[in-house]
C-alpha positions as CSV (number, residue, x, y, z in Angstrom):
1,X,6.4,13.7,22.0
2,X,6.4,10.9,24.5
3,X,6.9,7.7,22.7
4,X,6.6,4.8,24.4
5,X,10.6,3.3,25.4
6,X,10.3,0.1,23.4
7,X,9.4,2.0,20.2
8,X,12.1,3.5,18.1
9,X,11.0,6.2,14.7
10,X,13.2,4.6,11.9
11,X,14.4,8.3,10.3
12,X,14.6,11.9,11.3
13,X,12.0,12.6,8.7
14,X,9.5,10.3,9.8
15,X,10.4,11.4,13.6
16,X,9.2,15.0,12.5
17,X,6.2,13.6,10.8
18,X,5.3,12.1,14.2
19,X,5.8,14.9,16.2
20,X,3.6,17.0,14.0
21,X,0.8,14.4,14.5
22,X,1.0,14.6,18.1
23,X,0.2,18.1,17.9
24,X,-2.7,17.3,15.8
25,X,-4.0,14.8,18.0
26,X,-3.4,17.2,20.9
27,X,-4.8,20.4,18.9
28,X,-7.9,18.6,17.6
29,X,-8.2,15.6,19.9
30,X,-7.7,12.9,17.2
31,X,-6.1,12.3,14.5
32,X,-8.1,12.1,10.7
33,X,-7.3,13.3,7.7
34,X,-9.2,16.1,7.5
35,X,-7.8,17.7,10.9
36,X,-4.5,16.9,10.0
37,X,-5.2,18.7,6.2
38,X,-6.6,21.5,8.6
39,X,-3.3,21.3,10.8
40,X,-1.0,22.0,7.6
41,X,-3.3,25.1,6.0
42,X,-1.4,27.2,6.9
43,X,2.3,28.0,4.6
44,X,4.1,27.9,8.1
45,X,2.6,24.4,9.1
46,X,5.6,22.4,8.9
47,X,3.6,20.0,7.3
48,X,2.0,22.4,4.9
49,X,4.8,21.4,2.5
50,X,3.8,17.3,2.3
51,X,0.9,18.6,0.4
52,X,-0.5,20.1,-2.9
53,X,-2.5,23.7,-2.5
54,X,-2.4,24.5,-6.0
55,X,-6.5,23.8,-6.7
56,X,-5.9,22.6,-10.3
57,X,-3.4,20.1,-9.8
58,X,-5.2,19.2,-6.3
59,X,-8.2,18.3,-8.3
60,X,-6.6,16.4,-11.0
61,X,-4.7,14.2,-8.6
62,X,-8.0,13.4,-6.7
63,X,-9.7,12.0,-9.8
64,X,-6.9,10.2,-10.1
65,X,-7.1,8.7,-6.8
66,X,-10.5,7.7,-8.0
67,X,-10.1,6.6,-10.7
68,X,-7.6,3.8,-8.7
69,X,-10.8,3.2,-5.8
70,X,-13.2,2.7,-8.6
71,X,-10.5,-0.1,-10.8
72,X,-9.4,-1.8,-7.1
73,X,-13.7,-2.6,-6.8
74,X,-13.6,-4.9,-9.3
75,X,-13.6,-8.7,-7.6
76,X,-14.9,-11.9,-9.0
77,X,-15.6,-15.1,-7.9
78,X,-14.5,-18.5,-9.6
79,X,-17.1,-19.8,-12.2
80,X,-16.7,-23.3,-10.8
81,X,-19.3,-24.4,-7.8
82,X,-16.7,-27.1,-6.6
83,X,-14.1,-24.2,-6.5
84,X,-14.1,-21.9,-3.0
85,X,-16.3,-19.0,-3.6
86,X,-13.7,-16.7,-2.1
87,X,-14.0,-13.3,-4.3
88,X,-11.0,-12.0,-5.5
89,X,-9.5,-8.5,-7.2
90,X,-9.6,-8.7,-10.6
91,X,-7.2,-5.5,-12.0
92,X,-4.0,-5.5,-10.2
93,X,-1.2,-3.0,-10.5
94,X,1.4,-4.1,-12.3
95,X,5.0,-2.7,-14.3
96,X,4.9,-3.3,-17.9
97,X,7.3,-2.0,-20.4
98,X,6.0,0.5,-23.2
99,X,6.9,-0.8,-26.9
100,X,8.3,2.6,-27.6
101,X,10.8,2.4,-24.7
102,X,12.1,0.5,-22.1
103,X,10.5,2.5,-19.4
104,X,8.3,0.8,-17.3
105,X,5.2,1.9,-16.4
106,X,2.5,1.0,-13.8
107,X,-0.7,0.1,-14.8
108,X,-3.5,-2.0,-14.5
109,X,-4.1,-5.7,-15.4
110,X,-6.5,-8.3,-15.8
111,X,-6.0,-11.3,-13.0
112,X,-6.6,-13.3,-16.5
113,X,-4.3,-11.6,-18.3
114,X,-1.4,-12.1,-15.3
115,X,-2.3,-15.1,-15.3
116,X,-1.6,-16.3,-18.7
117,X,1.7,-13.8,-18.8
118,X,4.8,-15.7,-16.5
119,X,6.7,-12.2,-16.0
120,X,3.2,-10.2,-14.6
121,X,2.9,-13.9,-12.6
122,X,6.3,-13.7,-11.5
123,X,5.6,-10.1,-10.3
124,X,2.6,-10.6,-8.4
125,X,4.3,-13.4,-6.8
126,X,7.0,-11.2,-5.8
127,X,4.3,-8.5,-4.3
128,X,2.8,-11.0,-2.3
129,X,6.2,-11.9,-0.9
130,X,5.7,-8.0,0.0
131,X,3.0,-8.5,1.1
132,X,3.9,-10.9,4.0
133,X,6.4,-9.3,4.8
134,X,4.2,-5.9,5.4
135,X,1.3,-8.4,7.0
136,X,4.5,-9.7,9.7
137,X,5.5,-6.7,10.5
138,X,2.3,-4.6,11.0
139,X,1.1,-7.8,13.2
140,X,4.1,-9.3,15.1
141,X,3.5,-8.3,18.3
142,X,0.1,-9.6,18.1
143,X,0.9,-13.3,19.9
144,X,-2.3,-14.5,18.4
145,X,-1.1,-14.4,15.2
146,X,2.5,-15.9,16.1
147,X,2.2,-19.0,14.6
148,X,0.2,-17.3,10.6
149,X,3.3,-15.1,10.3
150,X,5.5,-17.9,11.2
151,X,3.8,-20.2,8.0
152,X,3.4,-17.4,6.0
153,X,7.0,-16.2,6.5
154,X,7.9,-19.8,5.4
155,X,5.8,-19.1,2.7
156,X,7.5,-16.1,1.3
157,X,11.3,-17.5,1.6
158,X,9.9,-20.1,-0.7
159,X,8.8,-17.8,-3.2
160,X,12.3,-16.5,-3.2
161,X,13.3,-18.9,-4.9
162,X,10.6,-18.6,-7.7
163,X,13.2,-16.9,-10.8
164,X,13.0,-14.2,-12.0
165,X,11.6,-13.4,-15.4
């Protein structure tokens, strides 16, 4: 695979990863994910392994894949006409502790319930810290955007110092 020299694969794994999508792109000219599903068919695909072939537990996973579109579709706009009518997500994704245990699980919440709740606040403050931090990296070589990343970076070292709950 001919990477270009000022870009460096973080880990083997990832390396291999890459080197199997070159040959998809070279065996079917681009790279989707349907050709690369294609590409790992077959059980001596090296990447035949990254993926479930067992139909059942395919399917189930798929509807649950929905099921996560169809709640991330939800988006509202405030109520308030003096208010910017930017629309929003309304269920977010969030760790909550089960009474039972103190296991924490992942599901979704209301933006008015994490609002009114400091430690799901808290959270989804820390997330968009994340979030930055993803956004600077996937976008730092644009120069255009120089000057964003350097507020929002700002941004997110002053959310570091937001407690934790």
């Amino acid at each position: 695979m001919n990477l270009d020299k000022k870009i460096k694969i973080m880990s083997e794994r990832q390396a291999e990863i890459a080197e199997q999508l070159s040959e998809v792109e070279e065996q079917y000219g681009k790279i989707t994910p349907v050709n690369v599903v294609e590409y790992a068919r077959p059980i001596d695909s090296p990447l035949h392994s990254y993926f479930e072939w067992d139909d059942t537990i395919a399917a189930e996973g798929y509807r649950i894949n929905q099921a996560r579109i169809l709640i991330r579709k939800v988006y509202v706009v405030p109520d308030n006409e003096n208010e910017s009518q930017v629309k929003v997500m309304y269920y977010h994704s969030v760790s909550t502790n089960q009474q039972a245990s103190d296991t924490p699980i992942q599901e979704y919440v209301s933006l008015v319930k994490i609002m009114s709740d400091e430690s799901l606040r808290v959270q989804m403050l820390a997330k968009a810290q994340r979030d930055i931090g993803i956004f600077a990296s996937k976008y730092r070589h644009l120069k255009e955007l120089e000057e964003l990343i350097a507020e929002m970076e700002s941004i997110a070292l002053a959310l570091s110092d937001i407690p934790a709950v």
